[in-house]
C-alpha positions, 0 to 999 in steps of 0.5 A: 945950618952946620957947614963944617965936617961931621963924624957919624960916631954910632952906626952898624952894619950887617948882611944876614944873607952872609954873616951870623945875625939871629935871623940868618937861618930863616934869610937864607931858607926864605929869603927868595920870598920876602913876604913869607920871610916877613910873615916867619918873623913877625911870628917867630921873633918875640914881640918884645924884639919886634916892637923895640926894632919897631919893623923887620925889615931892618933886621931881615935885610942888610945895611952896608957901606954904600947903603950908609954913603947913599944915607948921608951923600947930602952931609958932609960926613967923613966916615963913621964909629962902627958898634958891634951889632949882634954878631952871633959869634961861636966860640969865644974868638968868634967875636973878633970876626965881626971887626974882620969882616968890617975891614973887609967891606967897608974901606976908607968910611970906617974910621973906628970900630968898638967890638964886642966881648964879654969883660967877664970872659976868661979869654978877654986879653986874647979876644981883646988882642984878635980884635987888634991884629983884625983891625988898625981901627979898633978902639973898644967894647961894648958889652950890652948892658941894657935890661927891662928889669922884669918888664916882658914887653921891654927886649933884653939885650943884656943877659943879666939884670946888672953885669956891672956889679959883677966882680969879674966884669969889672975886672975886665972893665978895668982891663979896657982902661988899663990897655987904653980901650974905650967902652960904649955903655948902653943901658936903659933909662932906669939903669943910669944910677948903676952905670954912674955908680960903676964910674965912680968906682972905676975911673981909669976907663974912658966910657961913652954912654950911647943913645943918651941912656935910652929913657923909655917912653919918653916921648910917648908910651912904649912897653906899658911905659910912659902911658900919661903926659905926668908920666912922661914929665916924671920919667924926663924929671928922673932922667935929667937927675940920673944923667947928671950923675953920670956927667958928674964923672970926668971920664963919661962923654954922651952920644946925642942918638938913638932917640928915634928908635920906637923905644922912645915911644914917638911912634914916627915909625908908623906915621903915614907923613914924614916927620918934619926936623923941626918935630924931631928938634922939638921932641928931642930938646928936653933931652939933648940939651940938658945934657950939652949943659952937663956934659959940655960940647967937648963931651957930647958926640952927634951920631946917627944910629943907622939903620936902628933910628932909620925906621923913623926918620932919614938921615937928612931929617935927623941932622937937620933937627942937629943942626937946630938943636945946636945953633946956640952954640958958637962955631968951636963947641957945634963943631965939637959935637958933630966932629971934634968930641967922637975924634978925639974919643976914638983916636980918629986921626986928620989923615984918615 
């Protein structure tokens, strides 16, 4: 197994009970009754939602910095890359207070933070300044991209099927390269060939694309999704070809994470024993080292996606079936992917 330093380059963090998530409302008046506040959940949250977070707890209860410590204490990590996480900001400024409040409650763990903004806003160089003078730490955006494209039983996080043919977003996508800011790109499996065209276009930013472009259903149905094994075998066919584009853009780097979430279609989250890392190992191979080999180590960044991927499976778990998954690699590259490639992404320094 991996003994060297490692860098958690994707998680989020939240409290519902005090800052602005969709389910704050409902954790403030009820959360006194948990099993009531279950129940109004379970009723009031579109399906398409609850069957992507794969059970409410995530979402109803918080996930905070000694939380992700507890997590990780058996791995030698030395902090995380904080994601903007749904703060429901008012006003276009709002947003920065998310990246405020991380400052706030989070300390020495917190190596990096990617805000969220909307590129397309008349506000952007503002938002994009509020977010620096909130942190030292901050290095870029995401702006949600992924989009079921019609499909209802699949949630929508992006509010438009394809932002990234928009002119002013682009605009403000260029803007991120043109002040040296990062962007997290996450998008569907079906959405890879927008996101490749968008590189070739604009090559000037430097991008990474969260969760290994999230393939729907391909470990098992999700969403009406990847309900036959030729299916399955089709949807991996498609993606290995679409990933590959991506890769072929010098700029683009990948996050080896979120394969654990129910989108996936494992269905680990309603399993009665836990699953094993040489399972997830298994499960997750066609995937993650098709894109070792198209992107290379020095390209490719480990991270967890706590507490989204935390419904399936512990952390331990998770980079036990890492560490297998990269054995192949000599000691330089492994290191690369659990530490070396999100450092040099994000700016993160030795001395942080």
């Amino acid at each position: 197994m991996y003994d060297g330093p490692r860098i958690d380059a994707h998680i989020h963090q939240w409290d519902p009970r005090v800052t602005p998530r969709t389910v704050t409302p409902a954790v403030k008046a009820l959360g006194w009754n948990p099993r009531l506040l279950r129940t109004l959940a379970q009723k009031a949250v579109p399906t398409a939602m609850l069957e992507f977070v794969g059970d409410p707890e995530t979402a109803l209860n918080p996930y905070l910095p000694g939380m992700w410590r507890a997590d990780t204490r058996p791995r030698r990590v030395r902090g995380f890359v904080h994601v903007q996480a749904d703060w429901q900001a008012k006003g276009p400024m709002g947003v920065v207070d998310e990246t405020r409040w991380l400052e706030q409650v989070c300390g020495s763990d917190l190596l990096a933070v990617v805000g969220r903004v909307d590129l397309a806003s008349p506000s952007l160089d503002a938002i994009l300044d509020g977010h620096h003078a909130a942190s030292h730490r901050f290095r870029g955006i995401r702006d949600y991209l992924a989009h079921s494209d019609g499909n209802d039983a699949l949630a929508d996080w992006a509010s438009r099927p394809d932002r990234t043919a928009e002119a002013a977003w682009r605009r403000g996508y260029d803007r991120l390269g043109e002040r040296g800011l990062t962007f997290d790109a996450w998008a569907y499996g079906h959405q890879l060939p927008s996101v490749a065209t968008l590189l070739g276009a604009h090559p000037e930013t430097a991008v990474v694309l969260d969760h290994l472009g999230s393939p729907v259903g391909f470990g098992g149905p999700f969403a009406g999704v990847g309900t036959t094994a030729r299916e399955r075998d089709e949807i991996i066919r498609r993606w290995r070809d679409d990933i590959a584009a991506v890769a072929a853009h010098p700029q683009a780097h990948v996050k080896l994470s979120g394969l654990a979430m129910p989108v996936s279609g494992f269905g680990w989250h309603r399993r009665d024993v836990p699953v094993t890392a040489e399972e997830v190992a298994e499960g997750f191979r066609p995937l993650v080292h098709h894109a070792l080999e198209v992107f290379g180590p020095s390209r490719c960044m480990v991270a967890s996606n706590f507490p989204m991927d935390r419904v399936s499976l512990d952390f331990t778990t998770l980079m036990d079936a890492m560490d297998l998954l990269t054995e192949h690699l000599d000691e330089a590259d492994r290191r690369a992917v659990l530490h070396d490639t999100a450092a040099s992404f994000y700016g993160i320094t030795e001395d942080q």
